[in-house]
LUMKOLSE-559416 format. One record per residue: x, y, z of N, C-alpha, C in turn. Coordinates in pm, whole numbers, plus 50000, padded with zeros to 5 digits. Each point is the difference from the previous one (the first is absolute). Example, Ala and Ser with C-alpha at 12.3 -4.5 7.8 and 13.67 -1.06 7.14 Angstrom:
<sites>
513194943150780499115011950000500905012050000/499655010549928500825011950006499235010950073/
</sites>
This chain:
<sites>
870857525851298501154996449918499725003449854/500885008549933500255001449854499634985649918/499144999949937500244985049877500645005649854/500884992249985500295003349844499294997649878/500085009349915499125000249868501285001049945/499524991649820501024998449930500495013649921/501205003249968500375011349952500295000549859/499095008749925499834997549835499774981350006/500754995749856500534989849971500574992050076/500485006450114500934992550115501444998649968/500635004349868501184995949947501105013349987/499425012149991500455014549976499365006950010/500345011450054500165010750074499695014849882/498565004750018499685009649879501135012450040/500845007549881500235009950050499425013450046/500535004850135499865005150065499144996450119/499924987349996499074990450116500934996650056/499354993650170500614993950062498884988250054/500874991350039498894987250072500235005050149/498475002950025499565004150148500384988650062/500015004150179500014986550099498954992949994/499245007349967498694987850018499844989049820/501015005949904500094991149848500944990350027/500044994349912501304989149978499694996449846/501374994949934500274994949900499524985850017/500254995449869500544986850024500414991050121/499424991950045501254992750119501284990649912/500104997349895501244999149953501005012050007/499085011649925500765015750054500445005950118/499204994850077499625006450153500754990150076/500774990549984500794989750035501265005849986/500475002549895501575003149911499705016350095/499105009649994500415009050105500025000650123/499614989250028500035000050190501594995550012/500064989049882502054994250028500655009949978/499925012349920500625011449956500455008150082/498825000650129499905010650122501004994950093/499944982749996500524995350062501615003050047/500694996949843501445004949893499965014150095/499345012549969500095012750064500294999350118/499284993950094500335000350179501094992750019/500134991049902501154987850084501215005550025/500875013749893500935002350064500675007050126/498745005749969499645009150194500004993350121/498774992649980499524990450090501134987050063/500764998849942500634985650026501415011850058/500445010949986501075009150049499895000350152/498655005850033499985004450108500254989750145/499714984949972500494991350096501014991349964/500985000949882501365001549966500665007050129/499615013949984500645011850061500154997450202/498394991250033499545004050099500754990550067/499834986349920500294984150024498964997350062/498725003749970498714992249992500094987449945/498974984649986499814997749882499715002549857/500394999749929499634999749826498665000549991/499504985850031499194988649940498875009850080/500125000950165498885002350036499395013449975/501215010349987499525014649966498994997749846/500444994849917499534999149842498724992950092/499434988650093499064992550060498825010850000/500805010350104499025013050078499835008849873/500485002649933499725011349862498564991749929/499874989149981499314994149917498545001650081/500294994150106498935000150121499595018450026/500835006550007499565011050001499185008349900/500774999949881499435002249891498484994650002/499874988950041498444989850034499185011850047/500615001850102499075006650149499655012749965/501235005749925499725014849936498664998149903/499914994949912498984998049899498434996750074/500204991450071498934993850155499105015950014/501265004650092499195012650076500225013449921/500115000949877499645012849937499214989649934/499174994950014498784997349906500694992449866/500904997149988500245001149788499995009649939/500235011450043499565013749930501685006949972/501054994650053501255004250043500914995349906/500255001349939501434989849980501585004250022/500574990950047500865003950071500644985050062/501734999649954500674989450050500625005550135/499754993350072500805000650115501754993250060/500685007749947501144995249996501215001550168/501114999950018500695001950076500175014450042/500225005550078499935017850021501244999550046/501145009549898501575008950047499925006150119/498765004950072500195007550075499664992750136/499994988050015500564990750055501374996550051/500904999649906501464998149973500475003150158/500095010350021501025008150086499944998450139/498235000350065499874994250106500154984250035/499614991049899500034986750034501394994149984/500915009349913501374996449991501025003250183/499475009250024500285005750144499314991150096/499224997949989499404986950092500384986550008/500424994649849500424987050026501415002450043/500665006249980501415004150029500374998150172/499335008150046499945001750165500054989950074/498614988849893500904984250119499794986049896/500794993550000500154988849915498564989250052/499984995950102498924993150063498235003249951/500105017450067498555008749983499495009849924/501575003949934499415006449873499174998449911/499834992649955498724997449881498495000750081/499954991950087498765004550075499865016950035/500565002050044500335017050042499745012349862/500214993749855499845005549913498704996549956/499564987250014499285000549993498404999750082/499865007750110499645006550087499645015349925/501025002949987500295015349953499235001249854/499814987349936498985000649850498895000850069/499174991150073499115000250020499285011750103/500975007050035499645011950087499325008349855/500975003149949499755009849842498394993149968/500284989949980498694992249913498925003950080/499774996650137499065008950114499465014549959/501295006549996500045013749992499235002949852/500234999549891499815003549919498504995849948/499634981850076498385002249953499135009250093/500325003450136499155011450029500175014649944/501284998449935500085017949952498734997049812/500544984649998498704999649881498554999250058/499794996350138498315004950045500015008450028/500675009950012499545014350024499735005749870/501094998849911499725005449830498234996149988/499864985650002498784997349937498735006050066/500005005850131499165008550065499975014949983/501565002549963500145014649976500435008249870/500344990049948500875002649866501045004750014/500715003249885501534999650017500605012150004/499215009349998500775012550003500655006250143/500194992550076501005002050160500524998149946/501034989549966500744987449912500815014449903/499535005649951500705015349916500585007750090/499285004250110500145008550074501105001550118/500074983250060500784995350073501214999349941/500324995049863500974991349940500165012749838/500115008950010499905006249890501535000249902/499975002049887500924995349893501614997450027/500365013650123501355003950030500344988950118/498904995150082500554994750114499844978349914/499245000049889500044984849964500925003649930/500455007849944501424999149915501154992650072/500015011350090501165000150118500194986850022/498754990850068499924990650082500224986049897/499515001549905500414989849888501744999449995/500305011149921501435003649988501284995150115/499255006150129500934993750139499694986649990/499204995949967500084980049995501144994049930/500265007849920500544991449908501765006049988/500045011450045501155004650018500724992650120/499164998650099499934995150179501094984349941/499714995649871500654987549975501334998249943/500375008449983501215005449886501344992050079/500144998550095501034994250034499824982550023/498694997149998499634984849935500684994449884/499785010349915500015000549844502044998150029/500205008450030501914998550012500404990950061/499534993550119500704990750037499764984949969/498784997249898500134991549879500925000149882/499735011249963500695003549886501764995650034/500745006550097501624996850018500274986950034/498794992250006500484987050020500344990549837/499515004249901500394997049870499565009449942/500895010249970500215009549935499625000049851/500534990549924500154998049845498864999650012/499144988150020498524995949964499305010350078/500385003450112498945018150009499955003249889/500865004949953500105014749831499424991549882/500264989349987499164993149933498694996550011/499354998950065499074997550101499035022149959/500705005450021499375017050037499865004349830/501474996249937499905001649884499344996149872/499684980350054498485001349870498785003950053/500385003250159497795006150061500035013749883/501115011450039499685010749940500174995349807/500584992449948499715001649843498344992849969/499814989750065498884996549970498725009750015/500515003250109499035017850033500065010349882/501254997649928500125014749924499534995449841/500494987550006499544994149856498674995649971/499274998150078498524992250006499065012549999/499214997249984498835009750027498704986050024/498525002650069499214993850003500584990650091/499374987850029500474990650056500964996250039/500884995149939501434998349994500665010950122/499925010349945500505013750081499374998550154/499134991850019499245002750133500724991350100/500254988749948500654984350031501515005250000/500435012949998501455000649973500344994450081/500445000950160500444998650109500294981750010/498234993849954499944984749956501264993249930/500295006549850500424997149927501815000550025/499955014350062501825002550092499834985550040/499824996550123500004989750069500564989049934/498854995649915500254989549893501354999249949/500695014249943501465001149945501164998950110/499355003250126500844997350110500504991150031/498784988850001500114991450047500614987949930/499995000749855500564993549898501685003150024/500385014750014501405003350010500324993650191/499295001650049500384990850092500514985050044/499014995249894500234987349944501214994949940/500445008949927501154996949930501285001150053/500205007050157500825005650068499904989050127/499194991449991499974989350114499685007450101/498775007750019499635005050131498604997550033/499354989149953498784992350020500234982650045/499235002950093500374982250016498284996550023/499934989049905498764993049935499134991250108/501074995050119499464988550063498854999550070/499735008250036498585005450084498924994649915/500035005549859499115001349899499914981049964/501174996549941499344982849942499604995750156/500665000850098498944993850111499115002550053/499235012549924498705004350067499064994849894/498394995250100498704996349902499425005549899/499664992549914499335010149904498365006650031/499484994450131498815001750011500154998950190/499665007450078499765001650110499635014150081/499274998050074499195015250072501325009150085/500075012249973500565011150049500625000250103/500795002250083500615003850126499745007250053/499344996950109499145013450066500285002650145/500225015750011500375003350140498755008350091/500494996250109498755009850111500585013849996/499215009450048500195010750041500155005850149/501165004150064500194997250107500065015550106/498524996650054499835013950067500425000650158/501234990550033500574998650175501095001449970/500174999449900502015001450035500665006550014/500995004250083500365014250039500565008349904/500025013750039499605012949861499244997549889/498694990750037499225000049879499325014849971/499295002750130499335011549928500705015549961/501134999450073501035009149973500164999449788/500014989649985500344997449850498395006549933/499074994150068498505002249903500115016449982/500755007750092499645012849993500955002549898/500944994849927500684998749854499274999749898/499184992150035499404996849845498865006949951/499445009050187498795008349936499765010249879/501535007550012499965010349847499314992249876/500204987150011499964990549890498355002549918/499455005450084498405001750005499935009649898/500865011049990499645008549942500165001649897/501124992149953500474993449845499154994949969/499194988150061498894990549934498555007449992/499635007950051498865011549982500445004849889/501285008349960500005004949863500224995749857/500464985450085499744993549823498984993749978/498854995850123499134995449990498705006249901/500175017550082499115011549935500285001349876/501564997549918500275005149918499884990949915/500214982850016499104994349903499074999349969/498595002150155498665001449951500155009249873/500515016550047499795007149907500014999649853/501594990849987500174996449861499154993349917/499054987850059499284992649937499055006349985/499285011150084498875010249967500425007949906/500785006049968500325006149847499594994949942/501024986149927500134991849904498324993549966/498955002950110498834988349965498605009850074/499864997450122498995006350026499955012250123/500235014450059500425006450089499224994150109/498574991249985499674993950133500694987950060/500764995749917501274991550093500385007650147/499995010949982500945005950116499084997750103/498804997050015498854995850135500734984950049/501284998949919500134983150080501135002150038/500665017750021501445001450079499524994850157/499614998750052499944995350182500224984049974/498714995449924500384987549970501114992449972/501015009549920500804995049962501324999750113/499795011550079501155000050114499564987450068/498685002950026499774982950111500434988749948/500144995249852500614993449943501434993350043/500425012849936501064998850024500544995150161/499145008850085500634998450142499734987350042/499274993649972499634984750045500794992449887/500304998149902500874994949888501584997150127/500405019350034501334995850058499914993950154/498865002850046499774994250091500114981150026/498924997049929500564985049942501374991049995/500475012549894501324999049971501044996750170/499965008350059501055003350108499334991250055/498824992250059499644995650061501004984949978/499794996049905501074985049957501255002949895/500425009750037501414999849932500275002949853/498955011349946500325009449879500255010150032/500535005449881499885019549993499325005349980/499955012750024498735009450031499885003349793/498955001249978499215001749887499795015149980/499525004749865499835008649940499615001749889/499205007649953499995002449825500975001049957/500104993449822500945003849930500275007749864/500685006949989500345008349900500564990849900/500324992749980500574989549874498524998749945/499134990050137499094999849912499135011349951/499585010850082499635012149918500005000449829/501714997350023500555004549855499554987349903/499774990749994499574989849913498645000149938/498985007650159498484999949942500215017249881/500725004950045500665014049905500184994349865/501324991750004500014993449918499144993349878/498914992750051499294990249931498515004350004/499755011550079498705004450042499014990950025/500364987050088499224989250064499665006450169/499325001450061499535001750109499454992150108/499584990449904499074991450017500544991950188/499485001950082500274990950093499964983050037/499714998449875499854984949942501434993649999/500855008949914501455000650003500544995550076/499565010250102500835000450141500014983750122/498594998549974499584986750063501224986649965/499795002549855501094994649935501184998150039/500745016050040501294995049999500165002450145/499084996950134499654998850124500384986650012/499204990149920499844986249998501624992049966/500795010049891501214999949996501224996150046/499545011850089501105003550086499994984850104/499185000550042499384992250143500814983949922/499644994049846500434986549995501855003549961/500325010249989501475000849982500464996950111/499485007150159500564999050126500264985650019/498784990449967500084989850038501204987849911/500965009649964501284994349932501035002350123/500444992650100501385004150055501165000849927/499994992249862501314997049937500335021249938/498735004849931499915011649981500315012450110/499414997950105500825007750158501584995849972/500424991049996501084993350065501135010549881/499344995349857500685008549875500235013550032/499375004650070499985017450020500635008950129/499894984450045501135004450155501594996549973/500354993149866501485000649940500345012649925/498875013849992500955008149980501165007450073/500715003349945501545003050087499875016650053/501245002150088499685014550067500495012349894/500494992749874500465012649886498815000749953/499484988349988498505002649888499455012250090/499814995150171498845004850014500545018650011/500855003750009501175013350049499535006449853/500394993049863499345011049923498905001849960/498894991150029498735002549951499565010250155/500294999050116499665009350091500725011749989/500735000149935500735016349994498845009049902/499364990849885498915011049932499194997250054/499244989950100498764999250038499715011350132/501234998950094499715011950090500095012749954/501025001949907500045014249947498975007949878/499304982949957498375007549964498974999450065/499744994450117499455001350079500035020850054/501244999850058500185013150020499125009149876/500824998049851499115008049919498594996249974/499194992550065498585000450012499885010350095/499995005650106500365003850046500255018349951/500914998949936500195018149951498814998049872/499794987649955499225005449891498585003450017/499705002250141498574999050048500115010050029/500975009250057500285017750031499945002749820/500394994349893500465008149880498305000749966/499184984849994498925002149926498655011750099/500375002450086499105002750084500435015849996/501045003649954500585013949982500245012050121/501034988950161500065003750129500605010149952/499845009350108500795016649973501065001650101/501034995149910501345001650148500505012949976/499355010849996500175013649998499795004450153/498984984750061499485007850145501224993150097/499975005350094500524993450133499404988049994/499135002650076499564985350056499994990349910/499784998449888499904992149887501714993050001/501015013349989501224993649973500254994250158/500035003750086500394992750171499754985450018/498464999549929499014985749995500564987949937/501095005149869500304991549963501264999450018/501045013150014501454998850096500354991150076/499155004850105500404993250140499294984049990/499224995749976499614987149999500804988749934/500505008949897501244990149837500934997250111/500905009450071501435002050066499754984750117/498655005650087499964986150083499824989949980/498894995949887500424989449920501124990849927/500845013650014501394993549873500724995450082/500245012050141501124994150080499664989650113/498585000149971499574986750086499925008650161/499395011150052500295002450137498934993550100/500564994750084499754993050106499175004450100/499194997250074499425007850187499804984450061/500654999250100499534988650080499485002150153/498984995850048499794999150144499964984850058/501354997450058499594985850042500134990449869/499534990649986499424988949915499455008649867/499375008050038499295006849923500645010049860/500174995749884500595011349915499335000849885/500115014649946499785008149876500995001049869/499544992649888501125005449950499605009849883/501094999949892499885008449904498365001849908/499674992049983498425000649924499465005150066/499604995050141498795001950083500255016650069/501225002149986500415013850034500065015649878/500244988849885500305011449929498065001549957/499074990849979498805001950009499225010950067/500584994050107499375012750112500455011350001/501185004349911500765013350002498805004049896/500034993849876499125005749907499105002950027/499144993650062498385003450068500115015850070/500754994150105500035011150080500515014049934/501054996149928499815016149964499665008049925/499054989349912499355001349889498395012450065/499734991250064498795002550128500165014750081/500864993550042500625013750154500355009749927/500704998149878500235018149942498845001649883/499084996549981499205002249945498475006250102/500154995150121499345007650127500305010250021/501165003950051501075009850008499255007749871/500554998649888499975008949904498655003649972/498894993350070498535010749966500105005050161/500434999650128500015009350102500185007649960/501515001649956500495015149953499425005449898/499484995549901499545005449891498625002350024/498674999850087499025003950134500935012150030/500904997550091500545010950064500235011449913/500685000849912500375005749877498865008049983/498744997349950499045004449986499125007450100/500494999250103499655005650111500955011650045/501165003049916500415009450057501334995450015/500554983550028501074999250030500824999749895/501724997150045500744993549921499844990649938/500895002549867500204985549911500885002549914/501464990350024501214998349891499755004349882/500835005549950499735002949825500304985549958/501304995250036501184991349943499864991250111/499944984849913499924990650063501604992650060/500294992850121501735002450005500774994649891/499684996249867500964992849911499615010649899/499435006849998500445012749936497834997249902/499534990050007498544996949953499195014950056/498864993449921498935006150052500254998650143/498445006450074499685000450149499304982949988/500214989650127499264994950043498815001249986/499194992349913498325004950016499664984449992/498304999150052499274988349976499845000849857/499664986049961499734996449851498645000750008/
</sites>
């Protein structure tokens, strides 16, 4: 385990320094930034079982606890809040839907499958390192697969939204000014802060009713559900949520990465660690009735921000999270938001979701000059959007788990293809000038 040493003075931050994971400030300092991190996740975090109709109380329970476990098994060397994961949304929304009784068990089944999945794809990293993880999942096909998550939701987002229209646009309209007017902080919390204006104009329109809230405790333990692996079309659903894996591998890698910039490039020896983390974090989670977990980019942006690193922080606002849960009156507050609030803050949350998504083809500089490159991400968007279906029996596929596998596959298969022929080529055979959309030829990267 990392021990902390004090950083300078403990009070500020030399320029062009940062406080390593293994420093800390002040714990008066190191206090006010763990609550800070806190502020960052909460507007994310408390959305996603809004959306799901999880508990509140207990998802914020499992984030805190996770966040724990994350810090546990990367040594202290990590930092990193573990918040609610969007890419969640779509399968567990489809799951609880299907049956009023077994849905929630059934979804949550389907977390803890992921959570399974993903700490062995983190013991293999830590035996092999991560460069499969590139190879398998390369820039054009995590674009794709991010992007179809969040597009896959778009008709979530509308059929909140037409149920109170006004406070939608109100609701969409201060997420994007607070976005456009803020910079730093503020700007990060936009989505937070919409809400807040939403929910106030909701207020004023009599579309909140309070009673839940004065009759709930100010102090009592979480609501917690099993995870239910008998109930019929359970595992039909888990095979929903597997794409889900591949989202949480790339933001997982991509926060290690970030914090290895910003501090030391041997951070990146704790990417396996950190998937196992994570995968037992959501594991946990699904096991008693949270959402599946993830790194977060809010908080990213705060240690950016303040150039604190320090995993001291984090402990902090771990410990946080965990005594907020134990407020039902606070759950109870957050389950009175209304279906306008929630219609316009999901109209920008899925549709930036999506642009995470293209912006991972922009920074990575995919070449949709080729075939396969443009097909990979064509055909996967279309099944995603329109949601297409395969059922056998009990058994069905839908839009994620399909448009996933379009990407893979033809990311893969014409990239095989295209060194046969291009072997062949060299041997004497044929090979296209013109690729069929008028691109280059098909070639391996």
């Amino acid at each position: 385990m990392a021990i902390w040493k004090i950083h300078g003075n403990g009070r500020t931050v030399e320029p062009g320094q940062v406080v390593r994971p293994d420093e800390r400030m002040s714990w008066p300092a190191t206090v006010a930034i763990g609550a800070q991190h806190v502020v960052a996740m909460f507007g994310a975090t408390f959305l996603v079982p809004i959306l799901t109709g999880f508990p509140v109380s207990t998802t914020l329970f499992f984030s805190g606890i996770g966040t724990i476990l994350f810090l546990l098994i990367t040594r202290n060397r990590l930092p990193s809040y573990l918040g609610s994961s969007f890419a969640f949304i779509a399968p567990v929304t489809a799951a609880v839907a299907s049956s009023k009784e077994t849905g929630m068990g059934t979804a949550l089944a389907g977390i803890v499958a992921v959570g399974i999945l993903l700490a062995l794809v983190g013991l293999l990293v830590q035996f092999v390192g991560v460069g499969w993880v590139d190879r398998f999942m390369p820039p054009v096909v995590a674009g794709a697969i991010v992007c179809l998550i969040g597009l896959n939701l778009a008709p979530a987002a509308w059929n909140n939204f037409k149920v109170q229209p006004l406070t939608a646009t109100i609701t969409l309209t201060a997420v994007i000014l607070f976005s456009v007017l803020f910079r730093g902080f503020l700007g990060r919390i936009s989505i937070f802060l919409g809400v807040i204006v939403g929910y106030i104009a909701a207020g004023i329109q009599g579309q909140i009713d309070w009673k839940a809230v004065s009759g709930a405790d100010w102090v009592g333990l979480p609501e917690f559900h099993l995870a239910n692996f008998t109930a019929p079309g359970t595992w039909a659903a888990i095979a929903m949520f597997l794409p889900v894996v591949l989202v949480l591998i790339a933001e997982n890698v991509g926060h290690v990465r970030a914090v290895a910039t910003m501090t030391d490039s041997t951070v990146n020896k704790e990417t396996g660690r950190a998937l196992i983390a994570d995968g037992v974090s959501t594991t946990v989670a699904g096991l008693f009735g949270g959402s599946g977990t993830t790194t977060y980019g809010e908080n990213i942006g705060v240690m950016a921000a303040t150039r604190v690193y320090s995993t001291a922080a984090y402990w902090v606002a771990g410990l946080v999270a965990v005594l907020l849960a134990l407020s039902p009156k606070i759950g109870a507050l957050f389950n009175t938001i209304p279906a306008g609030v929630l219609g316009g803050a999901t109209t920008a949350l899925y549709g930036l979701i999506g642009i995470i998504g293209i912006k991972i083809w922009v920074d990575n500089r995919v070449d949709f000059s080729r075939p396969v490159n443009q097909y990979t991400g064509a055909v996967a968007l279309v099944i995603a959007i329109a949601n297409f279906t395969m059922s056998w029996g009990q058994f069905q596929l839908t839009g994620i788990v399909l448009g996933a596998a379009a990407a893979l596959l033809i990311y893969h298969l014409g990239n095989a293809i295209a060194r046969a022929r291009k072997t062949g080529a060299d041997d004497g055979g044929p090979i296209p000038a013109v690729g069929p959309l008028g691109g280059d030829p098909v070639e391996a990267e």
